[in-house]
C-alpha positions as CSV (number, residue, x, y, z in Angstrom):
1,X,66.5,-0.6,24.4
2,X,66.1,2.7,23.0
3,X,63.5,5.3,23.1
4,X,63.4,8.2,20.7
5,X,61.1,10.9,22.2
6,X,59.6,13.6,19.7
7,X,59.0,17.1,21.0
8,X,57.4,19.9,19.0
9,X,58.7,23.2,20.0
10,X,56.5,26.1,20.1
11,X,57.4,29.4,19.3
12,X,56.1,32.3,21.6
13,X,54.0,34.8,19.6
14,X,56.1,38.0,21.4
15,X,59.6,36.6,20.0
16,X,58.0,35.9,16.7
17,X,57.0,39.5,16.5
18,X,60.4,41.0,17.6
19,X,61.9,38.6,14.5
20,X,60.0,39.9,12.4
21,X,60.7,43.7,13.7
22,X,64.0,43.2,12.7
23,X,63.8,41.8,9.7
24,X,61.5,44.3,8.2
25,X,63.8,46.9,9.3
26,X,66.6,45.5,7.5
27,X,63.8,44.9,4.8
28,X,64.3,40.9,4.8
29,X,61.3,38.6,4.1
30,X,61.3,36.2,7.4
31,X,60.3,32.8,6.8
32,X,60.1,30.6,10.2
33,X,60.0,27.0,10.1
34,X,58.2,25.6,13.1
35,X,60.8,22.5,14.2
36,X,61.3,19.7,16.8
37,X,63.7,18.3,19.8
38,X,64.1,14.4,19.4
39,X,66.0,12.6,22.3
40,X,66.9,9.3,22.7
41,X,67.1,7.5,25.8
C-alpha cells in the first residue's frame, strides 16, 4: 500500500530577509510562494 505524506516547509525569517536584500538591490519585486515536500512510501 502506499502512503503519500504531506510536509509543509517553512521558510526561515533570516533567509527571507537576505532574498529580499537582493532583490531590492537589483530592484526586483520578490514574490515567495510558501510550498510543500510530498513523499510516498
Amino acid at each position: 500500500m502506499i502512503h503519500i505524506i504531506k510536509q509543509e516547509i517553512p521558510m526561515e525569517e533570516s533567509l527571507r530577509k537576505k532574498l529580499e536584500f537582493i532583490c531590492q538591490f537589483n530592484k526586483v519585486k520578490p514574490t515567495f510562494i510558501n510550498g510543500s515536500i510530498r513523499k510516498n512510501d
